[in-house]
C-alpha positions as CSV (number, residue, x, y, z in Angstrom):
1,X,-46.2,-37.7,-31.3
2,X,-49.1,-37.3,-29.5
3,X,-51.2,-34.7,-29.1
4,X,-51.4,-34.0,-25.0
5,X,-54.2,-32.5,-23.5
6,X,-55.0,-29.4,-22.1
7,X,-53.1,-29.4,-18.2
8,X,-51.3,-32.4,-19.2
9,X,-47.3,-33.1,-18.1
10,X,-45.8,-31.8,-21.2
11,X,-42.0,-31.5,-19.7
12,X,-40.8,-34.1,-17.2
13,X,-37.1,-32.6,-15.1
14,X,-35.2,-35.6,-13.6
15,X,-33.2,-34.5,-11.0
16,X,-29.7,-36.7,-11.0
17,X,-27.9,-39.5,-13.2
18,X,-26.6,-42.6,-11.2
19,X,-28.7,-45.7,-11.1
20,X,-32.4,-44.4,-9.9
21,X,-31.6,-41.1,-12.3
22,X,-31.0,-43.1,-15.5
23,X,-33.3,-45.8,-15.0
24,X,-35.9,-43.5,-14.4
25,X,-35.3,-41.5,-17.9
26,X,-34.8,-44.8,-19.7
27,X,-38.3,-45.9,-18.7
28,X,-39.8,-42.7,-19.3
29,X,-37.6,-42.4,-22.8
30,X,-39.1,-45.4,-24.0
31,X,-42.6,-45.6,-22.3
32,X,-43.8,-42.0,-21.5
33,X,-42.1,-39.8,-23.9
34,X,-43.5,-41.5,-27.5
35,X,-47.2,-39.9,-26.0
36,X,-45.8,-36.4,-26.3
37,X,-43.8,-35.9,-23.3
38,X,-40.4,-34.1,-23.1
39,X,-37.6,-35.3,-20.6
40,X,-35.0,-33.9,-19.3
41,X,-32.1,-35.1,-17.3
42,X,-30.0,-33.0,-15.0
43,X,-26.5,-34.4,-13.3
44,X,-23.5,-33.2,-12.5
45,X,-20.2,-34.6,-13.3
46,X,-19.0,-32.9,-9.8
47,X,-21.5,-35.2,-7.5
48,X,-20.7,-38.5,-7.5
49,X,-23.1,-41.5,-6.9
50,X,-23.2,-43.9,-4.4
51,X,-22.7,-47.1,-7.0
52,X,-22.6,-50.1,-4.7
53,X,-26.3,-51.8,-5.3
54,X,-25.0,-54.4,-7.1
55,X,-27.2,-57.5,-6.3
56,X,-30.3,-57.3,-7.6
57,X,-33.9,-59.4,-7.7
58,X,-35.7,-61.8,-10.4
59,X,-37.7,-58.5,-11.1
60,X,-35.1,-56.5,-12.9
61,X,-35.5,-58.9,-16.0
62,X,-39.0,-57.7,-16.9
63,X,-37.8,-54.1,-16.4
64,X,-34.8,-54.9,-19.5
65,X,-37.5,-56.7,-20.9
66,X,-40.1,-54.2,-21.0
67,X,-37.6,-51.9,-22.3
68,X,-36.1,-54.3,-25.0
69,X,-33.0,-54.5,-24.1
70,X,-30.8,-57.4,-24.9
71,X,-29.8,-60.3,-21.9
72,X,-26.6,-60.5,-23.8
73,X,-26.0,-57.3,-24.7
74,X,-27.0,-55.8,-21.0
75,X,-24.5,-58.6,-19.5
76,X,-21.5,-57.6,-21.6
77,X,-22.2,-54.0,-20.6
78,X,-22.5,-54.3,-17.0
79,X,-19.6,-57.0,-16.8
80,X,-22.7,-59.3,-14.5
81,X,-22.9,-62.8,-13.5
82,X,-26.3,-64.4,-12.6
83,X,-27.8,-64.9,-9.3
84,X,-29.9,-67.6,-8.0
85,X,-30.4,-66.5,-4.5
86,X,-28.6,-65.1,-1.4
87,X,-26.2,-67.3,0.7
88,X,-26.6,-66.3,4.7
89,X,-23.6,-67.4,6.9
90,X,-23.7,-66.6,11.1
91,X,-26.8,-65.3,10.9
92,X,-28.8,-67.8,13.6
93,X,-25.5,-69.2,15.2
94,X,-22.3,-69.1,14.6
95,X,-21.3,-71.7,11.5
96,X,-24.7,-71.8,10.3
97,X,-25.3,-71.4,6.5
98,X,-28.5,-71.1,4.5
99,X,-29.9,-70.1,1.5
100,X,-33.0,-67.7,0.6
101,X,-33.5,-69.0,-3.5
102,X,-35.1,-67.5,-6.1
103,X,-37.3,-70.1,-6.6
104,X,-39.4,-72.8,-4.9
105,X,-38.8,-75.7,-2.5
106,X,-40.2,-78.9,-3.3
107,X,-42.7,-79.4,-6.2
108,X,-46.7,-78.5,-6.6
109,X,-49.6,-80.4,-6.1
110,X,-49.7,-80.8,-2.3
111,X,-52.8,-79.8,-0.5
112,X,-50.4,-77.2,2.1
113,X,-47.5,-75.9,1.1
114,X,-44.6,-78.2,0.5
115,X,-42.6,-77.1,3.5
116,X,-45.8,-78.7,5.7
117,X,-44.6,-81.9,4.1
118,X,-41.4,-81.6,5.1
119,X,-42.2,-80.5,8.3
120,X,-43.7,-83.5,9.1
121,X,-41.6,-85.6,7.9
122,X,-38.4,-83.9,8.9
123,X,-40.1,-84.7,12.6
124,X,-39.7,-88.4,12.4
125,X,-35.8,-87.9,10.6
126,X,-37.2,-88.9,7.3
127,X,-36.1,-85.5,5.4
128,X,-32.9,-84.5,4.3
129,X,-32.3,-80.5,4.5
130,X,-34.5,-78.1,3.3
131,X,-31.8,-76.8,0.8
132,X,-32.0,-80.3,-1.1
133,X,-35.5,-79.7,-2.3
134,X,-34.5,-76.4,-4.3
135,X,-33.2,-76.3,-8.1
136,X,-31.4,-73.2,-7.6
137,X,-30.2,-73.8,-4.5
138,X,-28.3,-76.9,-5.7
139,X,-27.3,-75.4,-8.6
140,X,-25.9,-72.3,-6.7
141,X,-23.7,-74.1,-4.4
142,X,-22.7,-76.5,-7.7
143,X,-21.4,-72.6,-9.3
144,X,-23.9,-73.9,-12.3
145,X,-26.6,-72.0,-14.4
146,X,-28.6,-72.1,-17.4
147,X,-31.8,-70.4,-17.8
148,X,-35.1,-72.3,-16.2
149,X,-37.4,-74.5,-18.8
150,X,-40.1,-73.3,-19.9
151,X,-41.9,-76.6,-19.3
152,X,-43.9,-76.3,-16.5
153,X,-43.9,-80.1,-16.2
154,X,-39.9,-80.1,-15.1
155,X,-38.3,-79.2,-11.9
156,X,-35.6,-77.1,-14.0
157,X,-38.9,-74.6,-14.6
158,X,-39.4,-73.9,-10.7
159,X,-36.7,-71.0,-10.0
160,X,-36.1,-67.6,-11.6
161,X,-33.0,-65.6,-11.5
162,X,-31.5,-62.3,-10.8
163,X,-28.0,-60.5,-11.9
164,X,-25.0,-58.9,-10.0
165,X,-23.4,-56.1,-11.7
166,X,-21.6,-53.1,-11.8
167,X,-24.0,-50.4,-10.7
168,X,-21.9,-47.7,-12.8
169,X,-21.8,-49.7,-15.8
170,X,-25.8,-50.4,-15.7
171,X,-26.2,-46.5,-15.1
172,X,-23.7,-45.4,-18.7
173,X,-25.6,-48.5,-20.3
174,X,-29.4,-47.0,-19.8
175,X,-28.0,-43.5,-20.4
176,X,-27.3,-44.4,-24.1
177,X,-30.9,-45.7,-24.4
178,X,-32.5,-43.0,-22.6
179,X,-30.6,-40.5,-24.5
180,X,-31.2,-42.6,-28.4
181,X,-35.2,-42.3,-26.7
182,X,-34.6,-38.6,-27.0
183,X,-34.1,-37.7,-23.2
184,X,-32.0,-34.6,-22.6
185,X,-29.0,-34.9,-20.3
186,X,-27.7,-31.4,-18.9
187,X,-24.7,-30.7,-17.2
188,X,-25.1,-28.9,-14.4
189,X,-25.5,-28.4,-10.7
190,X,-28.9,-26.9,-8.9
191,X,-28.2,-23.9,-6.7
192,X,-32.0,-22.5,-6.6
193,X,-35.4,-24.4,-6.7
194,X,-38.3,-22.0,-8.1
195,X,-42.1,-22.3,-6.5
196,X,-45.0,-21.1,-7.5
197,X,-46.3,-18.9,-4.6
198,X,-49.7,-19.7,-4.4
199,X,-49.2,-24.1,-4.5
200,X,-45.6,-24.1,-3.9
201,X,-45.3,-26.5,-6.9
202,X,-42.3,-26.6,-8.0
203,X,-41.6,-24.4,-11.0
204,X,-38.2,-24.5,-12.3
205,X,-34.6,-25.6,-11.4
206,X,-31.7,-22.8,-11.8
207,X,-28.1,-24.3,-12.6
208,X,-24.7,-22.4,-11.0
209,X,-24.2,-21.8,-14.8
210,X,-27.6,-19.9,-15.1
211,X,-29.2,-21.8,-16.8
212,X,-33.6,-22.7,-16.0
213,X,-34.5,-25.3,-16.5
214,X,-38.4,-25.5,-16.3
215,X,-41.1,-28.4,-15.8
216,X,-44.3,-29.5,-14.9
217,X,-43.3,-33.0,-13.1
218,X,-40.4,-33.5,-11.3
219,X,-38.1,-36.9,-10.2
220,X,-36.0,-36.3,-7.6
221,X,-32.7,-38.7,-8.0
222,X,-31.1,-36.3,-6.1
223,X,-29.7,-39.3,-3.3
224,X,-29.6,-39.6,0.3
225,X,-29.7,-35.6,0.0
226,X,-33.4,-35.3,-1.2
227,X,-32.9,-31.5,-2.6
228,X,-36.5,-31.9,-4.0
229,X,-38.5,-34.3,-2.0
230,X,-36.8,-32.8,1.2
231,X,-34.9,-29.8,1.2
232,X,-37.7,-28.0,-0.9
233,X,-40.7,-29.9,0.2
234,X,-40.3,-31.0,3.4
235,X,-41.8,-34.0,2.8
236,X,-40.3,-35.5,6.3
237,X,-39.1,-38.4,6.8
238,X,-39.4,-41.7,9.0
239,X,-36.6,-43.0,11.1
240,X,-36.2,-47.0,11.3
241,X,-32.9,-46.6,12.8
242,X,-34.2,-48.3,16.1
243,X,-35.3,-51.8,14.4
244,X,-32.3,-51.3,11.7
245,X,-29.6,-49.9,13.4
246,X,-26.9,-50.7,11.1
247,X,-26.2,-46.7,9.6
248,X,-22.7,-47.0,8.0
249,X,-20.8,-48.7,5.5
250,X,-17.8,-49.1,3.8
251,X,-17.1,-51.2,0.4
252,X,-13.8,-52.0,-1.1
253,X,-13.4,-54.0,-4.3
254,X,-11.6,-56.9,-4.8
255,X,-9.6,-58.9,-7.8
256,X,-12.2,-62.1,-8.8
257,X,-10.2,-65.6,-7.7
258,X,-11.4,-69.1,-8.5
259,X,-14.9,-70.0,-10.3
260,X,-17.6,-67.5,-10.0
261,X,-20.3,-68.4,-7.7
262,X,-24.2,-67.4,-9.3
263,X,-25.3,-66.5,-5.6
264,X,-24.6,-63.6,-3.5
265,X,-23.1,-64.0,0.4
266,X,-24.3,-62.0,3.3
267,X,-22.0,-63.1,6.4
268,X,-22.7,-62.0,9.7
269,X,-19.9,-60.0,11.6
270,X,-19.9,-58.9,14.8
271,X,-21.2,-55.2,14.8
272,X,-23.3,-56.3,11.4
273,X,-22.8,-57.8,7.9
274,X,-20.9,-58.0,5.0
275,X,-21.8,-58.6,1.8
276,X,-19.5,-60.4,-1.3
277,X,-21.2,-60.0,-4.7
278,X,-19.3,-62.0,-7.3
279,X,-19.0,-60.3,-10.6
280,X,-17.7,-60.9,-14.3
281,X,-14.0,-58.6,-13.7
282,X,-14.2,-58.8,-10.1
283,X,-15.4,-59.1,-6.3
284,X,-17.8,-56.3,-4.7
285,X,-17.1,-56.5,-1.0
286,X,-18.7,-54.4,1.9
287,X,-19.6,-54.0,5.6
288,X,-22.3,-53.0,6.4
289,X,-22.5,-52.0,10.2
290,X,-23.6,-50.0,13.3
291,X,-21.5,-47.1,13.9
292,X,-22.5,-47.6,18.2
293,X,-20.7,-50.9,17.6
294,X,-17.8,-50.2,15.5
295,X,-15.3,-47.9,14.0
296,X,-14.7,-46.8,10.6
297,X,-11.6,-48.0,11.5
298,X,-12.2,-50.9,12.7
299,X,-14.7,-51.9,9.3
300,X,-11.9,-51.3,7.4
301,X,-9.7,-53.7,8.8
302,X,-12.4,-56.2,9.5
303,X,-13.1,-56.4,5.7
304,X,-9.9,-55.8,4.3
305,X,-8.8,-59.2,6.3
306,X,-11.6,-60.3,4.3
307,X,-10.7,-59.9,1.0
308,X,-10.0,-62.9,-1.5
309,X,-7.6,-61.0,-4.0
310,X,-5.8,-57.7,-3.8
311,X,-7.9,-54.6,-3.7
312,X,-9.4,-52.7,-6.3
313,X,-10.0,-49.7,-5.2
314,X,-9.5,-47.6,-2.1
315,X,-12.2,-48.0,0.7
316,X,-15.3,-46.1,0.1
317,X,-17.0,-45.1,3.4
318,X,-21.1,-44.3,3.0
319,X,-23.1,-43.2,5.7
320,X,-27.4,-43.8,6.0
321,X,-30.0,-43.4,8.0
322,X,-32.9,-46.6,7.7
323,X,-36.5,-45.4,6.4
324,X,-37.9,-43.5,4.3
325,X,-40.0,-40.1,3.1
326,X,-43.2,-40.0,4.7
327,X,-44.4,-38.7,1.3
328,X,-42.7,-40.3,-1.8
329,X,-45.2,-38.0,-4.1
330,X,-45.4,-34.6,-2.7
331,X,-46.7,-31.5,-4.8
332,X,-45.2,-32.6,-8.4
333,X,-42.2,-33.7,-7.1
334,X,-41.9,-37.7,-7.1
335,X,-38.7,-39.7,-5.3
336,X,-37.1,-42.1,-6.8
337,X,-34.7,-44.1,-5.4
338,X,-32.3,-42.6,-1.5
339,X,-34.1,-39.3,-2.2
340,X,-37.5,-41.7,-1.4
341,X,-35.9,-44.0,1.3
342,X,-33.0,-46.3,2.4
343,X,-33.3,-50.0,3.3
344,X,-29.8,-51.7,4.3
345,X,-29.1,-54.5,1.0
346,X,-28.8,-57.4,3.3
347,X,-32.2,-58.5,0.5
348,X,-30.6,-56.7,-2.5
349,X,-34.1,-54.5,-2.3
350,X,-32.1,-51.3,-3.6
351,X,-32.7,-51.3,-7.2
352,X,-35.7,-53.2,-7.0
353,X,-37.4,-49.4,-5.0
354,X,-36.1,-47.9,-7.8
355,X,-37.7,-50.0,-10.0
356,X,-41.2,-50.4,-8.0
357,X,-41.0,-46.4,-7.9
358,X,-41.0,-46.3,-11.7
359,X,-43.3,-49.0,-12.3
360,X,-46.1,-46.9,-10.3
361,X,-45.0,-44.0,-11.4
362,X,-45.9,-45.0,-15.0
363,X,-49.0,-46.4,-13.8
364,X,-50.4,-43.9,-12.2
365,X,-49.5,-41.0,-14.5
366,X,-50.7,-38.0,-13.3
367,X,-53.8,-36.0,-15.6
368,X,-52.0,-32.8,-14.2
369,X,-48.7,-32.0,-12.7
370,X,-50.7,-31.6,-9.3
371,X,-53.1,-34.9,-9.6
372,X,-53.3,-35.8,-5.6
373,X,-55.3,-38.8,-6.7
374,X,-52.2,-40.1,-8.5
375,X,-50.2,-38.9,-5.7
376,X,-51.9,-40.5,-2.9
377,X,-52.5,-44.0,-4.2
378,X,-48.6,-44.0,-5.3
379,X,-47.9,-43.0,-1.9
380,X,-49.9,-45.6,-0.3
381,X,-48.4,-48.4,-2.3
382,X,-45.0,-47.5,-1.7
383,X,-45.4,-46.9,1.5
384,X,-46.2,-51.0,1.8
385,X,-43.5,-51.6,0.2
386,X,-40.7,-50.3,2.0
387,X,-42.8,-51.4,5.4
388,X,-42.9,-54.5,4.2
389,X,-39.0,-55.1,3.2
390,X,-38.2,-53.2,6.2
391,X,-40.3,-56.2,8.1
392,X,-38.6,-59.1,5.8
393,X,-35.5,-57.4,6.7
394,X,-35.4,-57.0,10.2
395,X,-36.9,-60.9,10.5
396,X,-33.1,-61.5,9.9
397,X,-31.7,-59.9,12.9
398,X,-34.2,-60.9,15.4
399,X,-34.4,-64.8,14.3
400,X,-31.2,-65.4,15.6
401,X,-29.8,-67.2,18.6
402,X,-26.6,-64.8,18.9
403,X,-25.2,-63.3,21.9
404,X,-21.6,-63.1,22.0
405,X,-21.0,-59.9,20.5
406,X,-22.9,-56.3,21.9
407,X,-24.2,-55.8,18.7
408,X,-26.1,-59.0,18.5
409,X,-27.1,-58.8,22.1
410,X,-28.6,-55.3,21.4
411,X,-30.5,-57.3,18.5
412,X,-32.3,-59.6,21.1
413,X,-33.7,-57.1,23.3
414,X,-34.6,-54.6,20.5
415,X,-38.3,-54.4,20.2
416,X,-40.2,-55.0,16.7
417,X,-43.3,-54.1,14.3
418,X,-46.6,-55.7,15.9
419,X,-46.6,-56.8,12.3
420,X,-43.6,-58.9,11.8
421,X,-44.1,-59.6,15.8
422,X,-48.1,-61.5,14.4
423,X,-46.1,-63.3,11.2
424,X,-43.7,-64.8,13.5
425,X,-46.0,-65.8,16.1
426,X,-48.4,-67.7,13.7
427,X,-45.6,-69.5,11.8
428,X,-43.8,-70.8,14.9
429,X,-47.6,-71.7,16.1
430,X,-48.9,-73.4,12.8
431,X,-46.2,-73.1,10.1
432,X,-48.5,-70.7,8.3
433,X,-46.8,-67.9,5.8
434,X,-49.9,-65.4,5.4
435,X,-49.5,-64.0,1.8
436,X,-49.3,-60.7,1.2
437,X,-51.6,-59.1,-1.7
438,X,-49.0,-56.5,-2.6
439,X,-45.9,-56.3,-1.3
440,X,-42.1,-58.0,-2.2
441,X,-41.6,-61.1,-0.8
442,X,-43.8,-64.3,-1.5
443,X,-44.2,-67.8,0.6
444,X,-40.8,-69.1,-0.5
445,X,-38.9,-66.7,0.5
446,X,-40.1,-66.2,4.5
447,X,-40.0,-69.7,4.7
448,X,-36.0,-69.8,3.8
449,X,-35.5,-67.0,6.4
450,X,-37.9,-68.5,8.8
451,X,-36.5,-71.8,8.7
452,X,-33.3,-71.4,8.3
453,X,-32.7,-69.3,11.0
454,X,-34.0,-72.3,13.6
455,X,-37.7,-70.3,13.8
456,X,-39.2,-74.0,13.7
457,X,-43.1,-74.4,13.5
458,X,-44.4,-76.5,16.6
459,X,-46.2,-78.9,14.4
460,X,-46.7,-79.2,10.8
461,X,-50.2,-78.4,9.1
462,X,-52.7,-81.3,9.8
463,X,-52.9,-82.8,6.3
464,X,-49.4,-82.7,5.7
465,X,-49.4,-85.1,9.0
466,X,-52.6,-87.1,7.4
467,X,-50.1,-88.3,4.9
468,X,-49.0,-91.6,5.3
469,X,-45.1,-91.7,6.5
470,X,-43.9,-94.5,4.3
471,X,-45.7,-92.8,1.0
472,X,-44.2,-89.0,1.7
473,X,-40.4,-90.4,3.0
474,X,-40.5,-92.0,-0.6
475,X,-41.9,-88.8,-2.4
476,X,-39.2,-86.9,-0.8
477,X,-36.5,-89.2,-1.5
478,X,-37.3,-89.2,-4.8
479,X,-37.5,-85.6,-5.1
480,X,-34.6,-85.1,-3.3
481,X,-32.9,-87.1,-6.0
482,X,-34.7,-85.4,-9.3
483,X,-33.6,-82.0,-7.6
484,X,-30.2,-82.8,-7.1
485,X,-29.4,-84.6,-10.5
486,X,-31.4,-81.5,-12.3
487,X,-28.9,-78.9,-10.9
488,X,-25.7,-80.3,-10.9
489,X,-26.8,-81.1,-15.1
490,X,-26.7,-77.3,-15.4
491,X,-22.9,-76.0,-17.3
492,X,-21.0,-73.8,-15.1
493,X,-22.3,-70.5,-14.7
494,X,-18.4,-69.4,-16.1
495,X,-18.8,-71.7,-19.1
496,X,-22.2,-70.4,-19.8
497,X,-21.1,-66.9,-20.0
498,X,-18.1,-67.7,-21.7
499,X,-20.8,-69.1,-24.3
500,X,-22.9,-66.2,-24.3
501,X,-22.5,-63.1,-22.4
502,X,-19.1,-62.7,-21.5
503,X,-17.5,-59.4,-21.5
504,X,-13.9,-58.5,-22.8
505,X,-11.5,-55.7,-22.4
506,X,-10.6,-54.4,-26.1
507,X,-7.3,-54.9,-27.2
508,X,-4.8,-53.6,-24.9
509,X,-6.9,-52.4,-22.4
510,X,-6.9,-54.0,-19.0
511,X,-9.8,-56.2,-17.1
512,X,-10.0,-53.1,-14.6
């Protein structure tokens, strides 16, 4: 143990369990509390979480990995499959289908990007789709997977990978670390929030048993409620609802039928989407929609028509509003996870928030429970983030041609941010992606959106059409070919868990 410093966070209170609440005391188990550091967790079995983010991003791995947990072991727990990207069906017409990959399209060592290139050739009918040029995209649609190469020099080293699990089962999973890291969990729910009178910092929590439970920071996993970040701090909060209108959603799992697919789908429907996430002991299903559109009612039936197998579960009806806390970091209160915002998971973003939340929370540990330079500059960079997903995410809804329902005809005349309005204009202009310095998304991934909902450049970048035609219609042939041999060589994503990660019930107990 360390020895802190005078005014330091000595006792850290982590308001809620779930996902954000035991991912948060995990990291801080294993990363925070070795300096000196208590941490305490405080859930109650009577408040349940909301347990559907089960599609995640590339960037989870180096949060297991940074805590030392096992591949194996974490897949096993969490019953997951892998994920190479995100299948989108309806989205820019009807019967369209598309793929945003975790990884890159075509190869290096162009001058532009490599979708210039194909641009240009694609012009003169010399390209085959976009999708061909993309390992993981192959592979995906193949149901194959094995982890990339680490040889830079193959095209099996130019995608990453991501993992769909069971929310609930990755929440008991880090709770066993966080706890064998020495955090606390108490039983209990809050009824009263102490202040100091002079700051308003937050000073204690009471529990309806009596108990207080005092600290110096507090992490407010509280959910969509906010009791912390909100209902004590009035932090405020930002309403997106009129780019992202979709504000209800019901999920209903399914029985798992036929191979299972290392990609989730996010299908179109006519008052939103729905999502199908496939997983080691069964289907996640879900609608995500706008309640000005459609009925509870009527999502129900909608995705109950759409199941594959018989149902798992009863329907479980959410309801969310899109944006998020105007501070994230107020007084020494920090939000992690709904209590700091809410982004639809049309781009899996959920857990990744949580995640980025942490990550800058550890960076930018505070000297002192009220250090507003810590605060601020956390504040700031999350603040980018969720703009910027909230940008990548509306992109989907207004790139599309769609009009035959009043949802999607709301869409088209909705207005947009100025900046996803200047990122549009200069790709369909020039077939430019400007790069972001800090932020989610990176070139590959506007260019599958972009492109594959029919936002086509009006020429391709000049040295891309400097090349000469015969030389790149060969290139790309050729690459086309190494691309598709290299991921249809992959095993089957079932036969490569079956080899290393798969989970089984114990004897006598059922796959439920």
């Amino acid at each position: 143990m360390t020895d802190l410093p005078p005014g330091a966070v000595r006792r850290v209170v982590i308001l809620g369990g779930g996902t954000a609440g035991w991912m948060t005391a995990a990291a801080l188990g294993r990363l925070i509390a070795p300096t000196g550091v208590e941490v305490t967790l405080i859930e109650s079995e009577e408040i349940g979480t909301v347990g559907v983010g089960e599609s995640t991003l590339p960037h989870l791995r180096d949060f297991n990995l940074r805590l030392g947990i096992d591949e194996a072991e974490f897949m096993r727990a969490t019953r997951a499959t892998f994920k190479l990207g995100i299948e989108f069906c309806d989205w820019g017409r009807l019967g369209d289908r598309y793929m945003h990959p975790f990884g890159d399209f075509g190869a290096e060592g162009g001058g532009v990007p490599f979708h210039h290139y194909w641009l240009a050739a694609q012009a003169r009918g010399e390209a085959g789709p976009l999708d061909d040029y993309a390992v993981p995209i192959v592979a995906a649609y193949e149901d194959r997977f094995a982890p990339p190469k680490a040889d830079a020099r193959s095209v099996l080293s130019t995608y990453g990978y991501a993992y769909q699990l069971d929310a609930g089962l990755y929440a008991a999973f880090l709770r066993r670390l966080a706890e064998a890291a020495g955090v606390r969990r108490v039983e209990g729910r809050v009824v009263d929030v102490a202040q100091d009178g002079d700051r308003g910092a937050i000073v204690s929590l009471r529990l309806a048993d009596g108990q207080e439970i005092a600290g110096d920071l507090f992490v407010d996993c509280s959910g969509f409620r906010g009791l912390l970040i909100e209902q004590t701090l009035k932090a405020g909060y930002a309403d997106w609802s009129h780019w992202l209108p979709c504000d209800r959603a019901v999920a209903i799992p399914c029985e798992s039928v036929g191979r299972t697919q290392p990609y989730t789908r996010a299908i179109a429907m006519p008052a939103g989407w729905r999502f199908r996430i496939p997983l080691q002991h069964r289907i996640g299903n879900g609608y995500v929609y706008c309640s000005a559109f459609e009925t509870p009612e009527g999502a129900t039936a909608a995705l109950e028509q759409a199941l594959e197998g018989a149902p798992r579960a009863a329907p479980n009806h959410l309801r969310f509003l899109a944006g998020h806390r105007k501070l994230n970091w107020a007084s020494n209160c920090v939000a992690i996870g709904l209590s700091s915002g809410f982004i639809e998971p049309l781009e899996s973003t959920s857990i990744y928030l949580i995640q980025a939340g942490i990550t800058k929370l550890v960076e930018l540990w505070p000297r002192s429970p009220l250090d507003t330079v810590s605060a601020d500059e956390f504040n700031r960079q999350m603040m980018l983030q969720y703009e910027r997903i909230r940008d990548f995410i509306i992109l989907h809804y207004v790139a599309t041609e769609r009009d035959d329902t009043p949802f999607w005809r709301h869409i088209r005349e909705m207005t947009i941010p100025d900046s996803l309005a200047t990122r549009i204009e200069l790709f369909r202009e020039t077939g430019v992606v400007s790069d972001y310095r800090e932020g989610l998304f990176l070139h590959a991934s506007w260019v599958a959106v972009l492109l594959g909902q029919r936002i086509m450049p009006r020429t391709a970048h000049v040295l891309a059409r400097a090349e000469d035609p015969q030389r790149l219609a060969a290139g790309l042939a050729r690459l086309r070919r190494m691309v598709a041999e290299a991921g249809r060589s992959l095993p089957l994503q079932d036969d490569y868990i079956a080899a290393h990660c798969a989970w089984r019930p114990p004897s006598g107990q059922s796959a439920a």
